[in-house]
N, C-alpha and C positions, 0 to 999 in steps of 0.2 A: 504494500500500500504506500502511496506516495501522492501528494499534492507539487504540482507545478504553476505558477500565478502567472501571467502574463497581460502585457496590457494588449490591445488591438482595439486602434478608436475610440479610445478612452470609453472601452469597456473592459472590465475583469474578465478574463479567461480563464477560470480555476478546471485545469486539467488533472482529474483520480485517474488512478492505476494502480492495475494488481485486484488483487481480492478483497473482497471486505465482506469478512466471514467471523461471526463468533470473534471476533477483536475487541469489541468493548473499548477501553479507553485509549485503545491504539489508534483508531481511525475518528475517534471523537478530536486525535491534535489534527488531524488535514483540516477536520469543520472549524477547528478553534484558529486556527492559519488564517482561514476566507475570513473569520469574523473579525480577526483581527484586523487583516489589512484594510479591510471594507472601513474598520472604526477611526482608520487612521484616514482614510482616502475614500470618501463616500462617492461610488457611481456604481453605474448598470455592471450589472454580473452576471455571469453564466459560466456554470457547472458543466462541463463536458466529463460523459461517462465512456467516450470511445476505447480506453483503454482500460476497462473496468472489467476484466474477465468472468469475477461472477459476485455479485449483492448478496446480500441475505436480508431479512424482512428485520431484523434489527438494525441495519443499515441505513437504510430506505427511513423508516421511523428517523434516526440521527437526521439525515439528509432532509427531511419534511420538518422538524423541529428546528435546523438552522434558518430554514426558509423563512418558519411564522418567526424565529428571534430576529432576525435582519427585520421582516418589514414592521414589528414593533415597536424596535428598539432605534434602530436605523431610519424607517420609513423607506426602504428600497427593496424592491421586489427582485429575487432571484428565479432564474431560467434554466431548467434541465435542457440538456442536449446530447442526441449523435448517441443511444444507447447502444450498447452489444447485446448479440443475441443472449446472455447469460443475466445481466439487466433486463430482459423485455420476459424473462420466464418467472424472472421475480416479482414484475410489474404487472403482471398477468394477471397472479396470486393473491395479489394484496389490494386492499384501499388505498389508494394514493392519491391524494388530492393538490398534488401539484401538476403541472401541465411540465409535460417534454417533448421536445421538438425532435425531428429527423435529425437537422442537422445543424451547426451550430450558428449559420445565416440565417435559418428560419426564425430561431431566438432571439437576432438580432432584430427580425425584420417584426417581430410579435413587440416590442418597445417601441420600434417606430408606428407601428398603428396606433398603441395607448397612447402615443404623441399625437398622432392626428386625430383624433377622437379627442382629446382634451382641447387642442387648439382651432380646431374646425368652427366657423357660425354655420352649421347649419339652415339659416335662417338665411342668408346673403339675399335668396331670388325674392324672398315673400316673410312676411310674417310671420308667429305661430299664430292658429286659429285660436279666439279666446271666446270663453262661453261667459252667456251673460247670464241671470238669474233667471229671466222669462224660459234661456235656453233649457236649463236645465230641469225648470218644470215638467219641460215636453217633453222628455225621455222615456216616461212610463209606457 
């Protein structure tokens, strides 16, 4: 098991490798790594699993609890990416309530949506329709 950090685009790249099997406090320091750097250097992050031979369901659990402490603690939303098929037999198995991408551009490109959906007006061509009281009488 090993954590590699790199930047690209000023996003975090947190590259796992190797096993992460019945480890316990061994692969809890790769999550304490990300948290760390993250606390030092707050931006977009993404977790790539490409090199992660095989998970275990206590793993996953580690990995979904760094997730909800960054966007707590932090306010930044962390991105699964680029599983192995020894990852997608675990993620199969279990609850997992964080979303993982193919690949670690789709990740990327899953942040620039939440960008444009936050900075979009929608509204630019027309209006939003607004109901009046009378309107809303007549819906019965």
């Amino acid at each position: 098991m090993a954590v590699k950090l790199e930047e690209q685009n000023s996003v975090l790249v947190a590259k796992l490798s190797g096993r992460y099997l019945d480890q316990g406090e061994d692969y809890r320091g790769d999550f304490q790594t990300i948290y760390g750097d993250l606390q030092q250097k707050p931006r977009i992050v993404v977790i790539s699993l490409g090199e992660v031979s095989d998970i275990d369901r206590r793993a996953l659990t580690a990995i979904e609890k760094l997730c909800w402490k960054v966007a707590k603690d932090l306010g930044q939303e962390i991105r699964l990416a680029y599983p192995t098929e020894g990852v997608r037999r675990t993620l199969d198995r279990v609850d997992f309530t964080i979303p993982v991408y193919e690949t670690v551009e789709k990740a990327f490109e899953s942040f620039e949506e939440d960008e444009f959906l936050e900075d979009a007006d929608l509204f630019d061509d027309e209006p939003p329709p607004t109901v009046t009281s009378s309107d809303a009488g007549n819906s019965r």
